[in-house]
C-alpha positions in Angstrom: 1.0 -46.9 14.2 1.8 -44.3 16.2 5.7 -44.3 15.2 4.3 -44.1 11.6 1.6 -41.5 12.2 4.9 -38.8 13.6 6.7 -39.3 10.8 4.2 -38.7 8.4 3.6 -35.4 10.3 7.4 -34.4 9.8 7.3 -35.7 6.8 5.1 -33.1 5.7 6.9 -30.4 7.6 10.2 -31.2 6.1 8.2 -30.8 2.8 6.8 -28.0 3.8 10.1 -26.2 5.1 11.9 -27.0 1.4 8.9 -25.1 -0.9 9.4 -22.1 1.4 13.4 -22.1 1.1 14.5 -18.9 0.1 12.2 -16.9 1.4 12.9 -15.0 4.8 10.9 -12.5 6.3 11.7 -9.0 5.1 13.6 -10.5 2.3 12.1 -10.5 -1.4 12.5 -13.8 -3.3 13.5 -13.1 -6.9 12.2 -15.5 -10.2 14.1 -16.7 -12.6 13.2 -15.7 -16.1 11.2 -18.8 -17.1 8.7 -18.2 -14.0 7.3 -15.4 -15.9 5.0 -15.1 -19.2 6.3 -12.7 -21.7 2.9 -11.2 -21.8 2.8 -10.9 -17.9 2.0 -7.2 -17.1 4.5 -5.6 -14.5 2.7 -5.1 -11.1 3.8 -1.6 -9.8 2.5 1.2 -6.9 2.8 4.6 -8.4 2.1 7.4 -5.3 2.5 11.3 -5.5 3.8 13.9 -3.4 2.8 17.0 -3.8 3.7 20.4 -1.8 0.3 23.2 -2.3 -0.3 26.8 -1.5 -3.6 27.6 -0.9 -5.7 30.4 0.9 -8.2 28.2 2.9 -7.3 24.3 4.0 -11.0 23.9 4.7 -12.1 24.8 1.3 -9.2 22.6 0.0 -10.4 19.3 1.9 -13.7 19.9 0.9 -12.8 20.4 -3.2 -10.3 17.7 -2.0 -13.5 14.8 -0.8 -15.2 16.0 -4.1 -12.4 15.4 -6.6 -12.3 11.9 -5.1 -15.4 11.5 -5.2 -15.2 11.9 -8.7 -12.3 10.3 -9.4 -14.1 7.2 -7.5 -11.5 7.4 -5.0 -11.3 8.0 -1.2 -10.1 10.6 1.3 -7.6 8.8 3.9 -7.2 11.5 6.0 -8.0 15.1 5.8 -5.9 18.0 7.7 -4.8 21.6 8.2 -1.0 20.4 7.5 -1.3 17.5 5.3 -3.8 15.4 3.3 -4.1 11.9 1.8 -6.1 10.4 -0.7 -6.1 7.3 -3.2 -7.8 7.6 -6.6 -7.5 4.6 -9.0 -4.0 4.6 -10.3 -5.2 5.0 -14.2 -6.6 8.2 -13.2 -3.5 9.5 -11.0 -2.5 12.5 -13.6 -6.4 13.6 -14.0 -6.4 13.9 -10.3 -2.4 15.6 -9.9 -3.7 18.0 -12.9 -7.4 19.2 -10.6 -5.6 19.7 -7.9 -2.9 21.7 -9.6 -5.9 24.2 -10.2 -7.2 24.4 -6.0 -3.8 26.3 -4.9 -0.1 27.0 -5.8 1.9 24.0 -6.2 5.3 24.6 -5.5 6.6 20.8 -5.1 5.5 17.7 -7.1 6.8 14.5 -7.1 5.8 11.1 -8.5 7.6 7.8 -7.1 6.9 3.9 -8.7 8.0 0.9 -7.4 7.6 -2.6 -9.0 6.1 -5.1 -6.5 6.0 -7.8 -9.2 8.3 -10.4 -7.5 7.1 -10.0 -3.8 3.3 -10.5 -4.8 4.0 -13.8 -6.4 6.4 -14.7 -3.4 3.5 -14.3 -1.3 1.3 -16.3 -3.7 3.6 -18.9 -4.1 3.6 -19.4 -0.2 0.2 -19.3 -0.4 -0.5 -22.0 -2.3 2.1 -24.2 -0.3 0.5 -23.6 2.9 -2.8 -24.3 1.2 -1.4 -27.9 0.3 0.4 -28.8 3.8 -3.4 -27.6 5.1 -5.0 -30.3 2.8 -2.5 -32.8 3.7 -3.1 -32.0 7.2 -6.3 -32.5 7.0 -6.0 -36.0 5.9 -3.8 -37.1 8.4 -6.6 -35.5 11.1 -9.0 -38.1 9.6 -6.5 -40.8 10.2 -6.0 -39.9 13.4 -6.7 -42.9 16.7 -5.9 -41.2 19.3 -6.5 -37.7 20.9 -2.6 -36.6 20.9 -2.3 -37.0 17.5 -5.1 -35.5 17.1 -3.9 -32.3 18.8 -0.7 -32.0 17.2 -2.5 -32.0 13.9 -4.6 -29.6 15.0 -1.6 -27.6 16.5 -0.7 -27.3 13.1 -3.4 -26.7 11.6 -4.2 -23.6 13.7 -1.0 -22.1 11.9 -1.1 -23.1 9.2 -4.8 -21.1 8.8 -3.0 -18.0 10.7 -0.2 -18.1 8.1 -2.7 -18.7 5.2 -4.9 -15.4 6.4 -1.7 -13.5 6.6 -1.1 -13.9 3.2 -4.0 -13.2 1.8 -4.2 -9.5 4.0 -0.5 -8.9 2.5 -1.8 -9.9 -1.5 -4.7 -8.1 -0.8 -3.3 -4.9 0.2 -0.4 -5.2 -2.4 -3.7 -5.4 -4.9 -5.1 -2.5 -3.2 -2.1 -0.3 -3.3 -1.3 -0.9 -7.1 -5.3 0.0 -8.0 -5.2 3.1 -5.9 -2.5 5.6 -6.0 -1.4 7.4 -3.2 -1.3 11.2 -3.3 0.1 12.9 -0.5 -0.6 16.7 0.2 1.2 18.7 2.1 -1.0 22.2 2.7 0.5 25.7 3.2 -2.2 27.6 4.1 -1.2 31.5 3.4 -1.7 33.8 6.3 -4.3 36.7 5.8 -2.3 40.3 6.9 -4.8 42.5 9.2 -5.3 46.0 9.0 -1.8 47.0 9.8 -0.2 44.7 7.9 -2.0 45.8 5.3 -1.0 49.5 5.6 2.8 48.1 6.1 2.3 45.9 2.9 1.2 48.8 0.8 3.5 51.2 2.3 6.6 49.2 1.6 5.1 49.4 -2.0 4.6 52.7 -2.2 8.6 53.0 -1.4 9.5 50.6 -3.8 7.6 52.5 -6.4 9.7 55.9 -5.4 12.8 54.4 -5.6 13.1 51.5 -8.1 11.3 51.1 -11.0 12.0 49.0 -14.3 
């Protein structure tokens, strides 16, 4: 019984092992044409980078938490040098376009990347480990005797670790496609004081004597 019992338990491994070939960690897995519906919309992440002027970072972050607010978006982090915040990615021009009018933007940059393929990797795992879990759990019920019972449960334990990674990774890859990144990065312009002042308008003056259009 207990010969029989082991090699149920590889026999599901081996199982296991095959629906995952092909898939490596930091690799992507690519489908074949027939594992996707015509109709299937892309799944894509589409971030902004953008490079702004302004006279007053604090007045910036604040116009910044606003707009998002808005938007029904959210501030991810909010600085002196740079700024990050996610609006929903249908309304990633409105937001590029208001914050176009809180400074001078000297740099803009807009960046997509098509995460179709890994999403359904990870949801093709997913379901897998979900299955060898089930099957699992049927053998633990069949279990007479407290080692086989541990090795079951041995398994068991990662498959549940590898099932909750998964989810985290869809979930974020969901979360990232939703919400668009915009990065800022802030120049805040530097006041002149009094004698900077008389400098600035001096060197005008100059100008004015000795070129003119």
């Amino acid at each position: 019984m207990k010969t029989t019992f082991t090699m149920a338990v590889l026999a599901i491994l081996l199982s296991s092992c095959s629906q995952y070939s092909g898939v490596t960690s930091g690799s992507r897995r690519y489908f074949n044409k027939e594992d996707f519906d015509p109709k299937d919309e892309r799944m894509m992440i589409f971030n902004a980078s953008l490079r702004l002027s302004v006279k007053n970072a604090d007045t910036l972050n604040r116009e910044l938490n606003r707009l998002t607010t808005h938007l029904e978006g959210y501030s991810v982090t909010l600085g002196y040098e740079k700024s990050t915040i996610r609006v929903p990615a249908l309304k990633l021009n409105d937001a590029i376009g208001e914050i176009s009018k809180l400074g001078r933007m000297s740099e803009k940059k807009l960046t997509g990347s098509d995460i179709t393929e890994e999403f359904k990797d990870y949801n093709v795992r997913l379901e897998n480990a979900n299955k060898a879990r089930q099957r699992y759990l049927e053998l633990l019920q069949k279990a007479e005797n407290v080692e086989a019972m541990l090795k079951v449960e041995k398994e068991l334990e990662r498959l549940n670790g590898e099932i909750d990674m998964l989810k985290g990774k869809m979930a974020r890859l969901d979360h990232l496609a939703s919400y668009s990144t915009i990065e800022i990065d802030v120049h805040q312009r530097e006041k002149p004081g009094i004698i900077g002042y008389v400098a600035l308008y001096t060197y005008k003056g100059v100008k004015w004597l000795f070129v003119r259009r």
